[in-house]
C-alpha beads as a LAMMPS data file, in Angstrom:
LAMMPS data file: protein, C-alpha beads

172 atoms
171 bonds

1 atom types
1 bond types

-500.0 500.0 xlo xhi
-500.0 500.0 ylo yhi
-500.0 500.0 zlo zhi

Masses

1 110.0

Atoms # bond

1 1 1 87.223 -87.514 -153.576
2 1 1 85.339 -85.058 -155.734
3 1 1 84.788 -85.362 -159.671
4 1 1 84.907 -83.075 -162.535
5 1 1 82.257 -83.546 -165.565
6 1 1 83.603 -81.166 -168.452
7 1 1 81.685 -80.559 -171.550
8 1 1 80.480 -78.502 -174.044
9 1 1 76.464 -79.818 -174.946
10 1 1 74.251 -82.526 -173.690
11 1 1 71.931 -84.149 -175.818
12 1 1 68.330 -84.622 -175.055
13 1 1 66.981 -88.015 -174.302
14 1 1 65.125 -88.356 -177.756
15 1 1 68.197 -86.966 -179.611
16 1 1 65.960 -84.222 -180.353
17 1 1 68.081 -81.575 -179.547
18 1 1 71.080 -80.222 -177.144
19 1 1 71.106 -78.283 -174.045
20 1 1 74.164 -75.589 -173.663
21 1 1 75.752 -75.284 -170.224
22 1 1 77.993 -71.813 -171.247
23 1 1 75.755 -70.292 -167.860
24 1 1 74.222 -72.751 -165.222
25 1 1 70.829 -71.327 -165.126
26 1 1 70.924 -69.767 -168.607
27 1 1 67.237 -69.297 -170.090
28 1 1 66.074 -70.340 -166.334
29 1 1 62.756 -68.111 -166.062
30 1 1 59.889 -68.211 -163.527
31 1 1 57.682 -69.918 -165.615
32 1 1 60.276 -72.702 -166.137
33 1 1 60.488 -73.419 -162.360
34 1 1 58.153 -76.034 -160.759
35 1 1 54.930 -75.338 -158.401
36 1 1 56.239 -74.519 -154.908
37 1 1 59.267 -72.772 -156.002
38 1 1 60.372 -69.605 -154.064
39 1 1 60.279 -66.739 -156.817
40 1 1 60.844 -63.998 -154.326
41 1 1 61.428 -62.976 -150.606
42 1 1 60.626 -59.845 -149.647
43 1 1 61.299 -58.337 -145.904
44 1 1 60.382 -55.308 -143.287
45 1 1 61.481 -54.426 -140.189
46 1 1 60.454 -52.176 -137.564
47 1 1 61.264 -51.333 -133.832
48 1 1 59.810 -48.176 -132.571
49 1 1 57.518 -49.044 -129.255
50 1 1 53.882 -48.555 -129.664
51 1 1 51.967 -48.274 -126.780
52 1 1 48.606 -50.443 -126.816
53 1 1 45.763 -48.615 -125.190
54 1 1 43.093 -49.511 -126.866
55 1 1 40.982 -52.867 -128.600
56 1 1 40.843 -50.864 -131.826
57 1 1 43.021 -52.195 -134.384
58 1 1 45.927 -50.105 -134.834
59 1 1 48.721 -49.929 -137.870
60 1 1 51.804 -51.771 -135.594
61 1 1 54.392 -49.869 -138.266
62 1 1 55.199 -53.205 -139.605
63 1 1 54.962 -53.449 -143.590
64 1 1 56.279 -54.595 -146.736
65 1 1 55.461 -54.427 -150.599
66 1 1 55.434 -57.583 -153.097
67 1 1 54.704 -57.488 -156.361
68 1 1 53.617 -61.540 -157.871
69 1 1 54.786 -62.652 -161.020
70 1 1 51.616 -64.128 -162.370
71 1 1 48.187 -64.422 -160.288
72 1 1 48.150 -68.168 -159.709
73 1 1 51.376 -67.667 -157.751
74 1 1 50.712 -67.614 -153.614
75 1 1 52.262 -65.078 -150.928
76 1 1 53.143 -66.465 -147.737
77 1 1 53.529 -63.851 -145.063
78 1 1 55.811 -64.525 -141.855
79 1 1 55.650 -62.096 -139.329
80 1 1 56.392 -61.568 -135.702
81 1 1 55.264 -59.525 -133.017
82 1 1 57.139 -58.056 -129.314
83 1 1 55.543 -57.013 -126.286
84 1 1 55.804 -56.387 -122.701
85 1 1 52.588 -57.189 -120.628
86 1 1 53.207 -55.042 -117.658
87 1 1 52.159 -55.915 -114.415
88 1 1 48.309 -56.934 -114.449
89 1 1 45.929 -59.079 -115.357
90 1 1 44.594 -60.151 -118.235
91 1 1 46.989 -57.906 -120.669
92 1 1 47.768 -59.204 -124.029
93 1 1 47.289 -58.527 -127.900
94 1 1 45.483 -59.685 -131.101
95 1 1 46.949 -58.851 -134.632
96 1 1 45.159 -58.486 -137.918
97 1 1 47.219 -58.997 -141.851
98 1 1 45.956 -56.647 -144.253
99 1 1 46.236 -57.177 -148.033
100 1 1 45.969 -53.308 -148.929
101 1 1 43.340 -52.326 -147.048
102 1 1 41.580 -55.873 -146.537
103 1 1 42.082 -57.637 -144.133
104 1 1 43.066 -61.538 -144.953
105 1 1 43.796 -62.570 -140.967
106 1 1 42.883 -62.151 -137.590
107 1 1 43.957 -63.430 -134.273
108 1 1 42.188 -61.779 -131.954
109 1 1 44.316 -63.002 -128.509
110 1 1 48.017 -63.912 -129.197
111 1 1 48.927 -64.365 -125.348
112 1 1 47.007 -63.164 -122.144
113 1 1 48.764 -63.283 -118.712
114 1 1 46.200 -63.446 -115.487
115 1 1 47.760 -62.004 -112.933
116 1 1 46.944 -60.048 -109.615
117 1 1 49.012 -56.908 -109.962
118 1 1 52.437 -58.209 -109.240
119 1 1 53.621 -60.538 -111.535
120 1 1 56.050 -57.961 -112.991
121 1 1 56.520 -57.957 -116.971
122 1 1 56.560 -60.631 -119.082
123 1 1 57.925 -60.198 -122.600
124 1 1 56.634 -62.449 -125.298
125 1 1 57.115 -62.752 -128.866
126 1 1 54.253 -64.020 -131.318
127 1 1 55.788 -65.789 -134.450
128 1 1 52.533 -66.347 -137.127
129 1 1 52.166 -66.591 -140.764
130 1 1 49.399 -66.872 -143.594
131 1 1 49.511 -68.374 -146.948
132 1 1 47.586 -65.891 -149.528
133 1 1 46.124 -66.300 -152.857
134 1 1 45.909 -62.568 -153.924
135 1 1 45.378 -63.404 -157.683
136 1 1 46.656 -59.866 -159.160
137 1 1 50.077 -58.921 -160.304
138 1 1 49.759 -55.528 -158.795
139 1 1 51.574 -54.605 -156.227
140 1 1 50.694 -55.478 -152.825
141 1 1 50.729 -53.594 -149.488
142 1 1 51.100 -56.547 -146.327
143 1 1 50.917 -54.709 -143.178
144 1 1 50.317 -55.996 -139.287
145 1 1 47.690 -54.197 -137.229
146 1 1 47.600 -54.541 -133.143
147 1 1 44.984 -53.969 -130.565
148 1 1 45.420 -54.326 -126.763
149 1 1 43.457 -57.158 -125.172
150 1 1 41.785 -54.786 -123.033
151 1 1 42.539 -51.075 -122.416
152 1 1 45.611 -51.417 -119.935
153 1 1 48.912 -50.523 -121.457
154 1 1 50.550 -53.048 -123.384
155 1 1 53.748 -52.460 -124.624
156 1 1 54.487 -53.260 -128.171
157 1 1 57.560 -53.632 -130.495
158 1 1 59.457 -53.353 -127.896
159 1 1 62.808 -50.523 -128.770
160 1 1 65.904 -53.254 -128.642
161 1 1 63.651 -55.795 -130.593
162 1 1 62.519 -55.567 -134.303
163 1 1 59.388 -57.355 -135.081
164 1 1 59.543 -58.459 -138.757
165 1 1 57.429 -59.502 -141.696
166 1 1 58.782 -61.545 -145.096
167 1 1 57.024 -62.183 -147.978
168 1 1 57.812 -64.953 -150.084
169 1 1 55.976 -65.419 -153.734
170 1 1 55.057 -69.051 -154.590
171 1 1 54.689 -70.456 -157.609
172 1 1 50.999 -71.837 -158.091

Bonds

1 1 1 2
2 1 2 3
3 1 3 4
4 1 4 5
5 1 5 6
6 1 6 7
7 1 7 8
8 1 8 9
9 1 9 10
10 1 10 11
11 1 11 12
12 1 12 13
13 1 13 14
14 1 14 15
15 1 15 16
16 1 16 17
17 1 17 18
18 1 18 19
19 1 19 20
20 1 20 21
21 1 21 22
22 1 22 23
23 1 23 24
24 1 24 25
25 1 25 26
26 1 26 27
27 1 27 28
28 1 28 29
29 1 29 30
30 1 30 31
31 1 31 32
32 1 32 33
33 1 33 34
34 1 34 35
35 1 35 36
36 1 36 37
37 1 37 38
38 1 38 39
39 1 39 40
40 1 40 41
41 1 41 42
42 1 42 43
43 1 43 44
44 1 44 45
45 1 45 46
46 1 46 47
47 1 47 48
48 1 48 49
49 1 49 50
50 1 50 51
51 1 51 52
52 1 52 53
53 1 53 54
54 1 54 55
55 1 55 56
56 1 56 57
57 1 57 58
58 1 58 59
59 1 59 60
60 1 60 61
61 1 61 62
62 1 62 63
63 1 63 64
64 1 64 65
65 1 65 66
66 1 66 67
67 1 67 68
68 1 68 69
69 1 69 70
70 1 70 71
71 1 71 72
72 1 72 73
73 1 73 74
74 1 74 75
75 1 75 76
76 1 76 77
77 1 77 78
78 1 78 79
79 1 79 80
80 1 80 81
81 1 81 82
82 1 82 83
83 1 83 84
84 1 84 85
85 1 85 86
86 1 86 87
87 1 87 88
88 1 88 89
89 1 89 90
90 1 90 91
91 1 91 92
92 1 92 93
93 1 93 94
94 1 94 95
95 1 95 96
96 1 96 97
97 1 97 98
98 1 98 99
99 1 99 100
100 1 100 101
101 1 101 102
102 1 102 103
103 1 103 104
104 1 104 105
105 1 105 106
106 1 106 107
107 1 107 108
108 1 108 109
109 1 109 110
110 1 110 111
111 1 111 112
112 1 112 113
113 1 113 114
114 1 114 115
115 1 115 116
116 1 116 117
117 1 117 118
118 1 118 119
119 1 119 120
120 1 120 121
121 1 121 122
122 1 122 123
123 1 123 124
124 1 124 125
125 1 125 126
126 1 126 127
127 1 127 128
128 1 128 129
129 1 129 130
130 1 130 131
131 1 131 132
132 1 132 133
133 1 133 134
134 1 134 135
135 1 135 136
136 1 136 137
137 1 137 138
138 1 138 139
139 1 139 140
140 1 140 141
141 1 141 142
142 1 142 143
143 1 143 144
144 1 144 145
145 1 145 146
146 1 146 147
147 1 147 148
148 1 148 149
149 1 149 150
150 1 150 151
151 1 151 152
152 1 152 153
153 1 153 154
154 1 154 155
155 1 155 156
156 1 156 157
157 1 157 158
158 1 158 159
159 1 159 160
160 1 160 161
161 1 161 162
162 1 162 163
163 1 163 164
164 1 164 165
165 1 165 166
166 1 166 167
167 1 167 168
168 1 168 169
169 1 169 170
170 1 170 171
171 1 171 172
């Protein structure tokens, strides 16, 4: 059984004044929503292959712009990574967040596979995130940066998979 509640104003507890209901969230604002509130999600995408060569951190491709509401409010970044760790051992990836051009997170060694040269591919994906307190209201640049484990080749963002970051603004 469901009910029905129809009216035009609801008084305040103190009798103080009314509250109109002619739109469900009317005068709703950011600053009127409690800490931990989701203000805004932001996402990227990519899936062109990059082949890892090197332990130099390298842009993966993977981006996407946020711009906060107020600088109390936090950004929390969720991102994953594809690869393909072909035959060898000790093959893997790290992967760096950059705020801009700073970087706010490192993990040096997602995965490593020991092998002894014929243990075929093994494709992973790395889910990570990081919870940011930029303090600006400027726009911000999140991007993911990759670098092989050691210089054997190291597939990464594999074609038929899209590695993806979100952004999500928190009210502080």
């Amino acid at each position: 059984m469901t009910s029905k509640l129809k009216t035009d104003i609801l008084e305040t507890v103190s009798g103080s004044g009314t509250i109109a209901l002619t739109n469900q969230l009317s005068g709703m604002t950011s600053a009127s929503v409690p800490s931990g509130s989701v203000l805004q999600v932001v996402q990227g995408v990519y899936s062109t292959q990059l082949a890892l060569t090197t332990t130099t951190y390298t842009d993966s491709g993977l981006s996407a712009s946020i711009t906060p509401s107020s600088t109390s409010n936090k950004i929390l970044i969720m991102w994953n990574t594809h690869g393909a760790l072909t035959n060898g051992s000790a093959r893997g990836w790290g992967s760096r967040l950059l705020r801009n051009t700073t970087a706010v997170y490192t993990d040096a060694e997602n995965y490593r596979t020991y092998g002894d040269g014929n243990t075929g591919d093994i494709r992973l994906t790395i889910s990570q995130s990081h919870l940011d307190s930029p303090s600006t209201t400027s726009a911000i640049t999140y991007k993911i940066q990759v670098s092989a484990h050691n210089t054997s080749s190291t597939e990464f963002n594999q074609a038929n998979n899209q590695t993806q970051i979100t952004l999500m603004e928190i009210k502080g």
